[in-house]
Structures are given as structure tokens and as C-alpha cells.
N, C-alpha and C positions, 0 to 999 in steps of 0.2 A: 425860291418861291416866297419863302417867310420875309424878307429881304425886300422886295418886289413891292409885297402885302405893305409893310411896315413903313417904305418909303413914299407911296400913293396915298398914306395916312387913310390904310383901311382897316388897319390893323394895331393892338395894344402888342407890344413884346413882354412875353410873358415865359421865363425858363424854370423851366422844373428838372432838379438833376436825376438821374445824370445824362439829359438831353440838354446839355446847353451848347451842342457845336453851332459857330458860329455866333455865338453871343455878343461880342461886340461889333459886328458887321451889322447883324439887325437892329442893335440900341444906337449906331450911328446913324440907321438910317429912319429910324425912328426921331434923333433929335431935328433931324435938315426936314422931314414932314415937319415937325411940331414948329419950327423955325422959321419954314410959308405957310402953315397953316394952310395943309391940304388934308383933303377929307375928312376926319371925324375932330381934325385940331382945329376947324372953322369954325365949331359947333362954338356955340354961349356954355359959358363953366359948366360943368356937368354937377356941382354943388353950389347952394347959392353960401355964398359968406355968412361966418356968424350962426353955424346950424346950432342948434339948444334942442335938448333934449326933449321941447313938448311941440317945439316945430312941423308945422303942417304946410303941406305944398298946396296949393288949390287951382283948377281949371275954369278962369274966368267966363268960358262960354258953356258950361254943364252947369256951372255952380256947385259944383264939386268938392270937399276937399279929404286929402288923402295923408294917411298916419306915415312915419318913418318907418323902412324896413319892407313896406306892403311892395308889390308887383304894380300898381297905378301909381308912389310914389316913384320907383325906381325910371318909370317909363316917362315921367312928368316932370324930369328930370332937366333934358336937355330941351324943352317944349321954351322958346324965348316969351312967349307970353303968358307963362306962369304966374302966378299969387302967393308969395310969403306970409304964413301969418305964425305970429310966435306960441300960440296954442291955441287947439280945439275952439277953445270956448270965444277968441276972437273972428276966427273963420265962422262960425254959427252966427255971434251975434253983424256978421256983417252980409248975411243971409245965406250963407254954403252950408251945404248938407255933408254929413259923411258917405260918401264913397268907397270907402274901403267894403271887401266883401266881409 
């Protein structure tokens, strides 16, 4: 089933000992998903390049923008029409509000 999961690319392979039976049966079939780029390997990077420590994600249609670490950055993640701004204070002065709770 892990196998299945891991080839369909709906799934991260993930082994924690000492459950790793079958371990490189599911990391192969994890490389041939990531390889066509099926299900979650289709996604846009899941990080954008260049993360800096005061980096903020922003949602162009809320005007929104969201701190590192938070639960709306994490989910704003693989969103393709996200907003890079290299801190707070340029996401504000480019009219985004903070979002974070």
C-alpha cells in the first residue's frame, strides 16, 4: 500500500526505525513519481528560492501577508500565485496586511 501511495505521488516516504521494511522498494517508487512528476511532484516548489530569515509569503487576492513558521505560511506554500517579499516592512509598505493570527 505505502508503495502504491509513494508511486501515484500521493505520498512523502517517510521511515522511522525500526519500521523501515521495504524501504527502498517505496524510495524507488517514490524517485520514478518524482521522475513524471505525478501528484504532489507536479505541485510548483513547495519553497520559494532564497528563503531569508525575515521573508514573508503574501496572498495577492486577500492582501494578506504571512510570517515564517505560521500555519497560513505553511499552506501558502505550494499556492502558484503567491507574493515574495523579503520582510514585513516591504509587504506593508506594498499595501499587505499581516495575516498571521
Amino acid at each position: 500500500m505505502n508503495a502504491e501511495l509513494a508511486a501515484r505521488g500521493l505520498a512523502r516516504a517517510k521511515f522511522y526505525p525500526p519500521d523501515i521494511f521495504r524501504k527502498t522498494e517505496i524510495k524507488a517508487a517514490e524517485r520514478k513519481a518524482r521522475r513524471a512528476k505525478r501528484g504532489i511532484w507536479k505541485l510548483p516548489p513547495s519553497r520559494p528560492r532564497g528563503k531569508k530569515r525575515g521573508m514573508v509569503l503574501a496572498d495577492p487576492d486577500r492582501k494578506l501577508y504571512y510570517r515564517l513558521k505560521t500555519q497560513p505560511y505553511e499552506n501558502l506554500r505550494c499556492f502558484a500565485g503567491r507574493v515574495t517579499f523579503p520582510s514585513v516592512s516591504k509587504a506593508q509598505k506594498a499595501g499587505y496586511r499581516n495575516g498571521s493570527p
